[in-house]
mmCIF file as Biopython writes it, N, C-alpha, C and O atoms, coordinates in Angstrom:
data_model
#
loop_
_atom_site.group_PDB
_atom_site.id
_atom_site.type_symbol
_atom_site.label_atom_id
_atom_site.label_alt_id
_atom_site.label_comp_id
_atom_site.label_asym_id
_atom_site.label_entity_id
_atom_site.label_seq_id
_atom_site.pdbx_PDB_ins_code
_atom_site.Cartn_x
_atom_site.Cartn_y
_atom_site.Cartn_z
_atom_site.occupancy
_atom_site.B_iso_or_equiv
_atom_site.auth_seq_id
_atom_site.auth_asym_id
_atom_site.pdbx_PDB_model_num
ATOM 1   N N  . UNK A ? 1  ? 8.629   7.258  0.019   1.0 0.0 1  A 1 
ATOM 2   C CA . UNK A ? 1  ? 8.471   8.139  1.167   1.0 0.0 1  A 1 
ATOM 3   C C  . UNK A ? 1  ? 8.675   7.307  2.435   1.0 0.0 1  A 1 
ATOM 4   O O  . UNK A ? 1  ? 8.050   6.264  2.624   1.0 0.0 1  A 1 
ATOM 5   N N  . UNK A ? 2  ? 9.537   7.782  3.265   1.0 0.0 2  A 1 
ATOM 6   C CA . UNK A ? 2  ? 9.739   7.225  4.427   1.0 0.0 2  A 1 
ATOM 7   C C  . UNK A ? 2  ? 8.780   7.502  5.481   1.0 0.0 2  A 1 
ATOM 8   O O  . UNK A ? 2  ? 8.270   8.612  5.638   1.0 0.0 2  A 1 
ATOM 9   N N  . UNK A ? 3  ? 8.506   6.351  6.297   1.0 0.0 3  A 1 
ATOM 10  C CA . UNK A ? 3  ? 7.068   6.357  7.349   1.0 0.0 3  A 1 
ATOM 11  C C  . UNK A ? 3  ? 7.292   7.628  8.260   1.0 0.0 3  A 1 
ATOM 12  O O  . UNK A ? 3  ? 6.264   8.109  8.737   1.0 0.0 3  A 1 
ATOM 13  N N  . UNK A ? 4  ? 8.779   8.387  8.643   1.0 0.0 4  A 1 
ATOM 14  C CA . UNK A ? 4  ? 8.821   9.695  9.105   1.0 0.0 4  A 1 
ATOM 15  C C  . UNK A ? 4  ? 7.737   10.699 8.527   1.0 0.0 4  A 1 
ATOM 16  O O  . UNK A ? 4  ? 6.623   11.083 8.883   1.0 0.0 4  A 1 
ATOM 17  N N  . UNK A ? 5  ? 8.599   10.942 7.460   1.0 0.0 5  A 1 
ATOM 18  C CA . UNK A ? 5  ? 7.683   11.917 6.305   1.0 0.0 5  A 1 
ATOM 19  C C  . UNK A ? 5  ? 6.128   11.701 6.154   1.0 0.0 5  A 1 
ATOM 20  O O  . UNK A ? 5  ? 5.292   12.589 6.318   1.0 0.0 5  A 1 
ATOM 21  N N  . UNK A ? 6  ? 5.839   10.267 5.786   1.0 0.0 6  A 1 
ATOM 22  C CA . UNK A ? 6  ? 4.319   9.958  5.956   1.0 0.0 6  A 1 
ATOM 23  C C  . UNK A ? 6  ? 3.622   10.230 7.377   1.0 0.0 6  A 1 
ATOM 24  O O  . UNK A ? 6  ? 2.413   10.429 7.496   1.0 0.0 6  A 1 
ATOM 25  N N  . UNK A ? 7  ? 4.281   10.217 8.140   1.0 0.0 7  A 1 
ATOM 26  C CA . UNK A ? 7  ? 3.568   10.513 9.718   1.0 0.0 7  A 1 
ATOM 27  C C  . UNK A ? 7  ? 3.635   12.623 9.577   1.0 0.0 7  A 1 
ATOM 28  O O  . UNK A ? 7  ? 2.734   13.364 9.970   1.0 0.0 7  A 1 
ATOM 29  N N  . UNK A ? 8  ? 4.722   12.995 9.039   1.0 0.0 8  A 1 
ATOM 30  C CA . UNK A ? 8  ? 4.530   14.280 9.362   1.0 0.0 8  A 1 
ATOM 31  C C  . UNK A ? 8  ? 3.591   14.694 8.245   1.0 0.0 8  A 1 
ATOM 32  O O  . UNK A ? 8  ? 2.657   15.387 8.650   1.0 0.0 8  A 1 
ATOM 33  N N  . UNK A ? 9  ? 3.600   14.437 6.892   1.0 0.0 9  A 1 
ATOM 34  C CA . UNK A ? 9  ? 2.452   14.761 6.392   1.0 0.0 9  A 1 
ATOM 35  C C  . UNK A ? 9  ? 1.001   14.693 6.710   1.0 0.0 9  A 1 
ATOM 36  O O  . UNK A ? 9  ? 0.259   15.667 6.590   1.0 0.0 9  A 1 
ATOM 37  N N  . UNK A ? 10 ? 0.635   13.589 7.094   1.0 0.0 10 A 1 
ATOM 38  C CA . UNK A ? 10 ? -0.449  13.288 8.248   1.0 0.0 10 A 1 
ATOM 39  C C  . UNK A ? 10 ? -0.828  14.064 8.779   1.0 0.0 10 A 1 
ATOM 40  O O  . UNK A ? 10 ? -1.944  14.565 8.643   1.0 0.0 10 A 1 
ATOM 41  N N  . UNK A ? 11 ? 0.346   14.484 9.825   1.0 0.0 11 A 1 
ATOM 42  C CA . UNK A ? 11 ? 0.305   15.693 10.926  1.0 0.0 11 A 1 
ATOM 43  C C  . UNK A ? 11 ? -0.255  17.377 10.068  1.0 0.0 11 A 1 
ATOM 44  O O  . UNK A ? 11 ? -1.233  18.033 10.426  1.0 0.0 11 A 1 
ATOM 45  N N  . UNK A ? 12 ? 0.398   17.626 9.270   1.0 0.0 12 A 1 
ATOM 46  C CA . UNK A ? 12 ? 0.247   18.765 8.616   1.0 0.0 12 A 1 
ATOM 47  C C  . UNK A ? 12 ? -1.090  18.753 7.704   1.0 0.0 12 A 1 
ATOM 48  O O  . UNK A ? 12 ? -1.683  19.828 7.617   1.0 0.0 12 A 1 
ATOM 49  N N  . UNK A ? 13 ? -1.673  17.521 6.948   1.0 0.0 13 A 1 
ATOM 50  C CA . UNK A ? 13 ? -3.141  17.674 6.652   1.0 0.0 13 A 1 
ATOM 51  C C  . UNK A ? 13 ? -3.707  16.376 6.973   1.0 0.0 13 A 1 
ATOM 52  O O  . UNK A ? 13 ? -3.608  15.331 6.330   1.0 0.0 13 A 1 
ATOM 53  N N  . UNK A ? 14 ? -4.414  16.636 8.242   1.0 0.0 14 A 1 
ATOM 54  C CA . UNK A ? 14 ? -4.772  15.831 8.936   1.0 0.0 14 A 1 
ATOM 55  C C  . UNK A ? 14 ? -5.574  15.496 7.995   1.0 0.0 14 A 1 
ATOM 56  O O  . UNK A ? 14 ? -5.513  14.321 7.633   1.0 0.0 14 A 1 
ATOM 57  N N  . UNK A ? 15 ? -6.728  16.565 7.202   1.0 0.0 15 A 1 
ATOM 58  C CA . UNK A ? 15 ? -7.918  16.419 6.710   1.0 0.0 15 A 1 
ATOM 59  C C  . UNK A ? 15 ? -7.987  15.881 5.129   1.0 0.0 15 A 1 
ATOM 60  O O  . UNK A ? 15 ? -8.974  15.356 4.614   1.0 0.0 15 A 1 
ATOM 61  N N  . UNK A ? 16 ? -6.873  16.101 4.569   1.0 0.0 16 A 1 
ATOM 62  C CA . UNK A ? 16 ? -6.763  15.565 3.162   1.0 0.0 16 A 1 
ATOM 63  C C  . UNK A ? 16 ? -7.411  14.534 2.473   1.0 0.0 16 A 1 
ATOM 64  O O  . UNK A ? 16 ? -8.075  14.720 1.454   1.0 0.0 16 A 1 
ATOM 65  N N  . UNK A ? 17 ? -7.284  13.772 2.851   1.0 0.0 17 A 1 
ATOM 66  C CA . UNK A ? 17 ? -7.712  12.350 2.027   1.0 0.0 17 A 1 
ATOM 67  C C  . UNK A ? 17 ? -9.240  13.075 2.433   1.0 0.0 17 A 1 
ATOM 68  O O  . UNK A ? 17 ? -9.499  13.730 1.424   1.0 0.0 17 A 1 
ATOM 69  N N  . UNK A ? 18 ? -10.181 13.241 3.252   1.0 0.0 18 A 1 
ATOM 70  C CA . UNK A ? 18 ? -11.728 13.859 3.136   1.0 0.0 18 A 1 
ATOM 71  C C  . UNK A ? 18 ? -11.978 14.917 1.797   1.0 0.0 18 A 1 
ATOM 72  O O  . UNK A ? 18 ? -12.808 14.923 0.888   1.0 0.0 18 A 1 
ATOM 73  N N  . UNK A ? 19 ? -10.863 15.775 2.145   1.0 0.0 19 A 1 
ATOM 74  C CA . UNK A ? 19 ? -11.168 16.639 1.313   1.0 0.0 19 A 1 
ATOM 75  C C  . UNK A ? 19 ? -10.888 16.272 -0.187  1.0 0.0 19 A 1 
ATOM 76  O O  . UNK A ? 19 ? -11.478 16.796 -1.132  1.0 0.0 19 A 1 
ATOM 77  N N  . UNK A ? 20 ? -9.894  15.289 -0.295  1.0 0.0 20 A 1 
ATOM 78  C CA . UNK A ? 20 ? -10.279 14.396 -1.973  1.0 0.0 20 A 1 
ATOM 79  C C  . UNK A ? 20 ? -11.060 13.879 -2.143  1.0 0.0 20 A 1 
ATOM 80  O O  . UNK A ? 20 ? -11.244 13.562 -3.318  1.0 0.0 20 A 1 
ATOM 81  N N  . UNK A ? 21 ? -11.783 13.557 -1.398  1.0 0.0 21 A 1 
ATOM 82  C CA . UNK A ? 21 ? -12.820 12.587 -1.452  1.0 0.0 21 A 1 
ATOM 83  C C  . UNK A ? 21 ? -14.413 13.581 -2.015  1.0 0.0 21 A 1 
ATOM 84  O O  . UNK A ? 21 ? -15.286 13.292 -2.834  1.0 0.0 21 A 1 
ATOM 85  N N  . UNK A ? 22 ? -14.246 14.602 -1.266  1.0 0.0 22 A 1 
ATOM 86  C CA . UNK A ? 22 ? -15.299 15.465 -1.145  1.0 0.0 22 A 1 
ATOM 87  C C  . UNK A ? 22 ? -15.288 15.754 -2.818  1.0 0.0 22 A 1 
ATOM 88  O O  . UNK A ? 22 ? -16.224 15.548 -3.591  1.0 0.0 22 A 1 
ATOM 89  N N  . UNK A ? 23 ? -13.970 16.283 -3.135  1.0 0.0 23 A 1 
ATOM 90  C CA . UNK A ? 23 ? -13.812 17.057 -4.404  1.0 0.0 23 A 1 
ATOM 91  C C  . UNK A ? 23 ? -14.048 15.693 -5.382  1.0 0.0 23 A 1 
ATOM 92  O O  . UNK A ? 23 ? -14.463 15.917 -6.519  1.0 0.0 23 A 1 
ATOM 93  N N  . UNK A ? 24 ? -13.928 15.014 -5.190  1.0 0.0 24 A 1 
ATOM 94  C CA . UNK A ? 24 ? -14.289 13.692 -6.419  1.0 0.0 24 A 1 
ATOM 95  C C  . UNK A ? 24 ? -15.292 13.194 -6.651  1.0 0.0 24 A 1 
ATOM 96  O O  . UNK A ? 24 ? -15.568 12.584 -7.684  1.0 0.0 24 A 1 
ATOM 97  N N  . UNK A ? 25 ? -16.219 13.446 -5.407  1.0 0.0 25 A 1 
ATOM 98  C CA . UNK A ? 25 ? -17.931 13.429 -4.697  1.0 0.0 25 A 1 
ATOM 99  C C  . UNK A ? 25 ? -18.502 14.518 -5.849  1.0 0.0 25 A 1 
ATOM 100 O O  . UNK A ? 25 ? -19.286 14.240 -6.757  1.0 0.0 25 A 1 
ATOM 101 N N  . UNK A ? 26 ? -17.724 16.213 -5.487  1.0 0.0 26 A 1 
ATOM 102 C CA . UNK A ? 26 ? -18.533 16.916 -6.314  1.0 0.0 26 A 1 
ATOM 103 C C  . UNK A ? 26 ? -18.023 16.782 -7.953  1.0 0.0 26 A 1 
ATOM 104 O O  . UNK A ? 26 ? -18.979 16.814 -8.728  1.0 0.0 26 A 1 
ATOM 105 N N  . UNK A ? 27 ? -16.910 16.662 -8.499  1.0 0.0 27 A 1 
ATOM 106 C CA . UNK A ? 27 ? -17.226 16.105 -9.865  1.0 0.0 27 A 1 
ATOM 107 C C  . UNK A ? 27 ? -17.995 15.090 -10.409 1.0 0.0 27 A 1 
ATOM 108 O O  . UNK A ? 27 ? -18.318 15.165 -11.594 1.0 0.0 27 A 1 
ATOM 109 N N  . UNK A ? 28 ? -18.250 14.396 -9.903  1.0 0.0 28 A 1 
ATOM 110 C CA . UNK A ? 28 ? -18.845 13.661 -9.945  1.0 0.0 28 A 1 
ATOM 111 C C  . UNK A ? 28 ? -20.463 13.687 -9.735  1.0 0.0 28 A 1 
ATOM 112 O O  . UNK A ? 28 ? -21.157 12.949 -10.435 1.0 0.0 28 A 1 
ATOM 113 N N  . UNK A ? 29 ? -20.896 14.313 -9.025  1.0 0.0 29 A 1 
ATOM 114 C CA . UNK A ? 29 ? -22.476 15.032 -8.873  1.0 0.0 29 A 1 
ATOM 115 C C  . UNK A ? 29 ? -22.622 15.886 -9.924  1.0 0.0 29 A 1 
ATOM 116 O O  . UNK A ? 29 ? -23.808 16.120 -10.157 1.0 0.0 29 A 1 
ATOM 117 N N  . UNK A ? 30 ? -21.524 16.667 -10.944 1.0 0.0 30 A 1 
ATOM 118 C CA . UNK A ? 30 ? -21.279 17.537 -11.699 1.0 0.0 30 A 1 
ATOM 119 C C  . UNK A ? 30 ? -21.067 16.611 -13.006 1.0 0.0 30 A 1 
ATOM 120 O O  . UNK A ? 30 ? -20.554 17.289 -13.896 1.0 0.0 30 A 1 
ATOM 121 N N  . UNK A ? 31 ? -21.217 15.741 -13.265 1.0 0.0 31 A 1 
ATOM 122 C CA . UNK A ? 31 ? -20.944 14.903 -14.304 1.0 0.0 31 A 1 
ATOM 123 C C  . UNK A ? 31 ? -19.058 15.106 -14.670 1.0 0.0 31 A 1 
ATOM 124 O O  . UNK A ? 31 ? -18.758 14.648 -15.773 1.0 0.0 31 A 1 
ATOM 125 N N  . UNK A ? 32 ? -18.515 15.385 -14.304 1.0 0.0 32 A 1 
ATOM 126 C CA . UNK A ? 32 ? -17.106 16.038 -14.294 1.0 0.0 32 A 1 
ATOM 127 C C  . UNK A ? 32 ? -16.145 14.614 -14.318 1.0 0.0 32 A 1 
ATOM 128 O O  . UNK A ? 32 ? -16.105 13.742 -13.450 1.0 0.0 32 A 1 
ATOM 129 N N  . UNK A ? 33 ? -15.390 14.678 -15.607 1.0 0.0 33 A 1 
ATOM 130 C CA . UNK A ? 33 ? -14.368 13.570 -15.735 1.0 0.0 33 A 1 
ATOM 131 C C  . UNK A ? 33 ? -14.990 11.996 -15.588 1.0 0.0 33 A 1 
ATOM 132 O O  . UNK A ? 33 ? -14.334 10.991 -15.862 1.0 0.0 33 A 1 
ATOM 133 N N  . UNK A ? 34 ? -16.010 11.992 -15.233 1.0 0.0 34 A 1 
ATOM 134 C CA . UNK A ? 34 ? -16.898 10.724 -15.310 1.0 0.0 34 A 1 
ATOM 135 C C  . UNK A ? 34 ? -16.185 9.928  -16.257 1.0 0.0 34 A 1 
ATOM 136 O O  . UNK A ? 34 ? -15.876 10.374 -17.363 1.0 0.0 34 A 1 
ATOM 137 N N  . UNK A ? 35 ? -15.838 8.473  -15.781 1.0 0.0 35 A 1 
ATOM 138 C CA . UNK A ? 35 ? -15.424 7.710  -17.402 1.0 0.0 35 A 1 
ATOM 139 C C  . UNK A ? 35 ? -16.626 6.553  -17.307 1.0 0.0 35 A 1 
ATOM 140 O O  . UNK A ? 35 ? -16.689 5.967  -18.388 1.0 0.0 35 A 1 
ATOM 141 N N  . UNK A ? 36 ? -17.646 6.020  -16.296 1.0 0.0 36 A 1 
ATOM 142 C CA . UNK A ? 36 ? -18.093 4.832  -16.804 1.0 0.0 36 A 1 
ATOM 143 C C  . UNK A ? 36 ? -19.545 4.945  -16.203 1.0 0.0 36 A 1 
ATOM 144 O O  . UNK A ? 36 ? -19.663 5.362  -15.051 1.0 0.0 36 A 1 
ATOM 145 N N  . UNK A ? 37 ? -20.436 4.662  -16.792 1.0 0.0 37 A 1 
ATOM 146 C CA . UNK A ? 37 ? -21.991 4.559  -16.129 1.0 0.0 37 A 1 
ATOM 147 C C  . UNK A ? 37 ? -22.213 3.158  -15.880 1.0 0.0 37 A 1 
ATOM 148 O O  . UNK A ? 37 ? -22.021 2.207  -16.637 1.0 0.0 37 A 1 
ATOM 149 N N  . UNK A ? 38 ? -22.701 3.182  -14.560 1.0 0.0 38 A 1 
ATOM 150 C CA . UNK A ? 38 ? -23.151 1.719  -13.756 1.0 0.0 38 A 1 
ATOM 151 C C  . UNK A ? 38 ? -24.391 1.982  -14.033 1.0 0.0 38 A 1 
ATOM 152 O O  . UNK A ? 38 ? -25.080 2.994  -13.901 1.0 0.0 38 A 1 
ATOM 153 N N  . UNK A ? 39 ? -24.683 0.401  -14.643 1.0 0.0 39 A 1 
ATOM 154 C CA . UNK A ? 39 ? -26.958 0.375  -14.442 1.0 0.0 39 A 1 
ATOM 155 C C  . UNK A ? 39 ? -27.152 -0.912 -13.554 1.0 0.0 39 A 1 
ATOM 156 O O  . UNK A ? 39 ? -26.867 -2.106 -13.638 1.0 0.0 39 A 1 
ATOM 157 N N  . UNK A ? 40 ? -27.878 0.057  -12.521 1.0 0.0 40 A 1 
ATOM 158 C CA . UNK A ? 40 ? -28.490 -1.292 -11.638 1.0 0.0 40 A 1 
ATOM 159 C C  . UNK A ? 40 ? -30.074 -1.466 -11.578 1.0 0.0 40 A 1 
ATOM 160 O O  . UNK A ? 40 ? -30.501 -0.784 -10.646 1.0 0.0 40 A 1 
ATOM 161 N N  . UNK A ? 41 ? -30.728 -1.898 -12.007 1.0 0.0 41 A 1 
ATOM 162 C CA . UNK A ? 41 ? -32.116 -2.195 -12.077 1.0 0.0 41 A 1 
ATOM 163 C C  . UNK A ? 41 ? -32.581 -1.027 -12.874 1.0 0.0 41 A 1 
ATOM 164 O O  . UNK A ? 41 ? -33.785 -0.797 -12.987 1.0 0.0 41 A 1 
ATOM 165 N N  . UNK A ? 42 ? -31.680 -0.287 -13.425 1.0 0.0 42 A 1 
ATOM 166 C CA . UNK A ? 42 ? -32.021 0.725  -14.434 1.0 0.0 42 A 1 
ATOM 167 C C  . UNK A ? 42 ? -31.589 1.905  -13.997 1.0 0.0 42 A 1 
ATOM 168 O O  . UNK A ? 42 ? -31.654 2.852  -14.782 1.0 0.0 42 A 1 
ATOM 169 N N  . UNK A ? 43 ? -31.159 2.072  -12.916 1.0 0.0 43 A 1 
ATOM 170 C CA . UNK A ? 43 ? -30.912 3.353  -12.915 1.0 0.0 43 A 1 
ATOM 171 C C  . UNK A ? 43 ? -29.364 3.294  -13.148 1.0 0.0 43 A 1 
ATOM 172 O O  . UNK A ? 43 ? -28.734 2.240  -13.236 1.0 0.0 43 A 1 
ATOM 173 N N  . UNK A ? 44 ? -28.827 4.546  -13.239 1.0 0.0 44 A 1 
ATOM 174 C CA . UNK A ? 44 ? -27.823 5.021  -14.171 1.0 0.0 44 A 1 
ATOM 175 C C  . UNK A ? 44 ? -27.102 5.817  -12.882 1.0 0.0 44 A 1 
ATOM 176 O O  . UNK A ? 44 ? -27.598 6.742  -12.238 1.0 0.0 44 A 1 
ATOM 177 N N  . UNK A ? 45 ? -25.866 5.230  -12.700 1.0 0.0 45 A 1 
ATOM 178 C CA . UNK A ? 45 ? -24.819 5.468  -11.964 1.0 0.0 45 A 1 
ATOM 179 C C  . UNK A ? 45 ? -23.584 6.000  -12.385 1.0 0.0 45 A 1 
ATOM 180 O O  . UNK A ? 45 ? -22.684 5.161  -12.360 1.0 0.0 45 A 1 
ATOM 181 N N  . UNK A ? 46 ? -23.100 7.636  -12.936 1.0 0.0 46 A 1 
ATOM 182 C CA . UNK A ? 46 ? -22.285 7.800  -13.034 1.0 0.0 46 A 1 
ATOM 183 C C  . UNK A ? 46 ? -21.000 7.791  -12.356 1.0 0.0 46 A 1 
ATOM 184 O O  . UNK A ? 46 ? -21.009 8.353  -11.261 1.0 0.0 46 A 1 
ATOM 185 N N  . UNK A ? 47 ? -19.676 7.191  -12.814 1.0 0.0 47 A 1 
ATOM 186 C CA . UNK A ? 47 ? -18.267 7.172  -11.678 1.0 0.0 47 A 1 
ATOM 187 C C  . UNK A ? 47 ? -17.233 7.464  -12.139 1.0 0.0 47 A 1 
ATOM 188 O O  . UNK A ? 47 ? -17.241 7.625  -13.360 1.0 0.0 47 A 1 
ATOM 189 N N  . UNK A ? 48 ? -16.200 7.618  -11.568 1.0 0.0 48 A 1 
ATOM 190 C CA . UNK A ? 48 ? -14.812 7.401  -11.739 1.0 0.0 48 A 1 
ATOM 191 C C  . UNK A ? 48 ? -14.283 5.880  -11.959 1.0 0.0 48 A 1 
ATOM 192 O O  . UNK A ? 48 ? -14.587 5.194  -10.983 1.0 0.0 48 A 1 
ATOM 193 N N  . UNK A ? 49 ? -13.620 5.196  -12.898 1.0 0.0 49 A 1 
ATOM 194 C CA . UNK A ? 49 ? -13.096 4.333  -13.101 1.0 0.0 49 A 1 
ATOM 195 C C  . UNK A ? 49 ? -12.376 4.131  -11.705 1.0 0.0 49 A 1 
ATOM 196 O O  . UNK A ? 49 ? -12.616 3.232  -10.898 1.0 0.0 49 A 1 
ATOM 197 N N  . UNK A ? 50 ? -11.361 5.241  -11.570 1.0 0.0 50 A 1 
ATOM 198 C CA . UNK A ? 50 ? -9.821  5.071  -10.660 1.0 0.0 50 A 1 
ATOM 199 C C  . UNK A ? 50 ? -10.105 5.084  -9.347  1.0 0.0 50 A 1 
ATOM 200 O O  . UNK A ? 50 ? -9.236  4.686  -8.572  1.0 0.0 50 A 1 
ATOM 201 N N  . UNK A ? 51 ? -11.260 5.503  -8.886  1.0 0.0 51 A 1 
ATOM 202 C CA . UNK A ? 51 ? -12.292 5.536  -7.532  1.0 0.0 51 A 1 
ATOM 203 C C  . UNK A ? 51 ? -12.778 3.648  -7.582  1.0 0.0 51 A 1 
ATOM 204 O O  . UNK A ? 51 ? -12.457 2.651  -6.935  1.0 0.0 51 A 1 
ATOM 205 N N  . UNK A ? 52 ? -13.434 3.862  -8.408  1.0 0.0 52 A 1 
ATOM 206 C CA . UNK A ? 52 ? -14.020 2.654  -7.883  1.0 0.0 52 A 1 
ATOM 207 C C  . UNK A ? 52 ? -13.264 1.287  -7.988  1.0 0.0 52 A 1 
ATOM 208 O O  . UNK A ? 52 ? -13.627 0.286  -7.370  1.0 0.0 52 A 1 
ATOM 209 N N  . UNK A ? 53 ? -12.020 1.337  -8.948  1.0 0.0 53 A 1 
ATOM 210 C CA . UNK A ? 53 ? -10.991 0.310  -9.032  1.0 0.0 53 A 1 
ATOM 211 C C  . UNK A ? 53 ? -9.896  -0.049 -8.079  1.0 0.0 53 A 1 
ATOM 212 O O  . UNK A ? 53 ? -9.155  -1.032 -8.072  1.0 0.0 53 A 1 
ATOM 213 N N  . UNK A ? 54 ? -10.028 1.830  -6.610  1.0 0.0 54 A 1 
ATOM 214 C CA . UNK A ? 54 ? -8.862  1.807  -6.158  1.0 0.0 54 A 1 
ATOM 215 C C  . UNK A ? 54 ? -9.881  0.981  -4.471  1.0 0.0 54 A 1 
ATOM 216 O O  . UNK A ? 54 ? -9.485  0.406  -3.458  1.0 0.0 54 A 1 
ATOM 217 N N  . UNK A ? 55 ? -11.203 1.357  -4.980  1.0 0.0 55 A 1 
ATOM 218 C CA . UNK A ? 55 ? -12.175 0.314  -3.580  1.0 0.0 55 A 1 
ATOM 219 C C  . UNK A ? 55 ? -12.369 -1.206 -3.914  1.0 0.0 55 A 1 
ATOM 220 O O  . UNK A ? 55 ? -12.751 -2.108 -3.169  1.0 0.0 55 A 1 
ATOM 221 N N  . UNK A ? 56 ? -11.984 -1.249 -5.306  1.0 0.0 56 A 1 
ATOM 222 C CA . UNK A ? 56 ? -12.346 -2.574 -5.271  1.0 0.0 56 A 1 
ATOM 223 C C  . UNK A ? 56 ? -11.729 -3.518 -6.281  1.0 0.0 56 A 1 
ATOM 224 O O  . UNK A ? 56 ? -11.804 -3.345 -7.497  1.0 0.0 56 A 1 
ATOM 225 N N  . UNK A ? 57 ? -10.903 -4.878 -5.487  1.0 0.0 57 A 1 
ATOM 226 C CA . UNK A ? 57 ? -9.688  -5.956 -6.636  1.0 0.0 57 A 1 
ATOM 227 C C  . UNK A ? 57 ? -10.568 -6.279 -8.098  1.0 0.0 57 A 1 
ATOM 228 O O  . UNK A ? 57 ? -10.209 -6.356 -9.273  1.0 0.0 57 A 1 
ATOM 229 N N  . UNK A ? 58 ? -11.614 -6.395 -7.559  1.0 0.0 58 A 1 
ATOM 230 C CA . UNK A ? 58 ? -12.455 -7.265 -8.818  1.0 0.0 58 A 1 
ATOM 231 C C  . UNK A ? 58 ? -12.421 -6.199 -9.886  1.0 0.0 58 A 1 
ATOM 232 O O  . UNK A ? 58 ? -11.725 -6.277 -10.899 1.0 0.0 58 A 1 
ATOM 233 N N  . UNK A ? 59 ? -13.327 -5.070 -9.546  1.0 0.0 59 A 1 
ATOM 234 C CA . UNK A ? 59 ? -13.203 -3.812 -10.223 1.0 0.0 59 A 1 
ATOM 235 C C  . UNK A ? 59 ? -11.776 -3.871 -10.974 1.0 0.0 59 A 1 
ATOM 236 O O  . UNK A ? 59 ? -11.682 -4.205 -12.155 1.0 0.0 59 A 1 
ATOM 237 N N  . UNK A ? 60 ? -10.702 -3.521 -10.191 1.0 0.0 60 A 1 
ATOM 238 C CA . UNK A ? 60 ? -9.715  -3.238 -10.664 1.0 0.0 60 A 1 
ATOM 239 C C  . UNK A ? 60 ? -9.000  -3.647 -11.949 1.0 0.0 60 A 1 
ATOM 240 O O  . UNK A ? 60 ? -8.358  -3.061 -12.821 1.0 0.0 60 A 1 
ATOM 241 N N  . UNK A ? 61 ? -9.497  -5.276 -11.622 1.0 0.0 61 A 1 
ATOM 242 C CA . UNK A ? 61 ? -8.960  -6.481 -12.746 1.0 0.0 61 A 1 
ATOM 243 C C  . UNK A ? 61 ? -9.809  -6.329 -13.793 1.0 0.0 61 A 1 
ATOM 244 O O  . UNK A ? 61 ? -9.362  -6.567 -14.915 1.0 0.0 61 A 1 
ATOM 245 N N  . UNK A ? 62 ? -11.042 -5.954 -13.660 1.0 0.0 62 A 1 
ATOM 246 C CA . UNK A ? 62 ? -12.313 -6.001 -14.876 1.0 0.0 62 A 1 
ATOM 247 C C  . UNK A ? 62 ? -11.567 -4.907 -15.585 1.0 0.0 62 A 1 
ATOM 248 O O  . UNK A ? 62 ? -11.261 -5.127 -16.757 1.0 0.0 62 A 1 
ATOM 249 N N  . UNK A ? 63 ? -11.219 -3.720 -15.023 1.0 0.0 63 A 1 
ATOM 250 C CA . UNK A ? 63 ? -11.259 -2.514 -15.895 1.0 0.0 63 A 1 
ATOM 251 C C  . UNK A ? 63 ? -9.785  -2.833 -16.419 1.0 0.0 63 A 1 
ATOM 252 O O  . UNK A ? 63 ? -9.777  -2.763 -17.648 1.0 0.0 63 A 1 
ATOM 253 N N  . UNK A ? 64 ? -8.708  -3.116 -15.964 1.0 0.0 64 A 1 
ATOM 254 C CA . UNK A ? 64 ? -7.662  -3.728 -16.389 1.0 0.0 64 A 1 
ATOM 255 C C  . UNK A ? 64 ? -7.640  -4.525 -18.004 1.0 0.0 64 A 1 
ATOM 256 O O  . UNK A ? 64 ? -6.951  -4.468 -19.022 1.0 0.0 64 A 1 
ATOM 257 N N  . UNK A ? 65 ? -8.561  -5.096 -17.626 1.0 0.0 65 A 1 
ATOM 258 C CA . UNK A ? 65 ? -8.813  -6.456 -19.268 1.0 0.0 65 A 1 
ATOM 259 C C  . UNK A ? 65 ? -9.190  -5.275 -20.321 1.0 0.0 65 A 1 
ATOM 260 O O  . UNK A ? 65 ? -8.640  -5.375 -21.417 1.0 0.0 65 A 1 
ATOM 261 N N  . UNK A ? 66 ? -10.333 -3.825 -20.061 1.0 0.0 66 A 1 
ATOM 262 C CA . UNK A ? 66 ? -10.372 -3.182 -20.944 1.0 0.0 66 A 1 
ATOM 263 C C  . UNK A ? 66 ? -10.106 -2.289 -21.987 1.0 0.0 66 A 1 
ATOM 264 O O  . UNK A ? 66 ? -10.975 -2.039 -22.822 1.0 0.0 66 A 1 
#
């Protein structure tokens, strides 16, 4: 995609990337497509693999090896 096109898409949903975010928020509050549970001092953190691999290199590479 050329940075034209990426600027006019932009323009046309300004709000997008929120509103994925939102919708991946509520599957996720919904137990929905969940692939991995985080435990931190015991409590139990359900997530998205592809969320939390696309915030973070380390993540990315760990889930990579699996």
């Amino acid at each position: 995609m050329e940075a034209e096109e990426t600027m006019e898409c932009l323009q046309e949903f300004p709000e997008h990337h929120k509103m994925i975010l939102d919708r991946l928020n509520e599957q996720r509050e919904q137990d929905r497509f969940t692939d991995i549970t985080l435990i931190v001092d015991g409590h139990h953190f359900k997530a998205h693999k592809a969320v939390l691999a696309a915030c973070s290199h380390v993540l990315s590479q760990i889930f990579s090896m699996l």
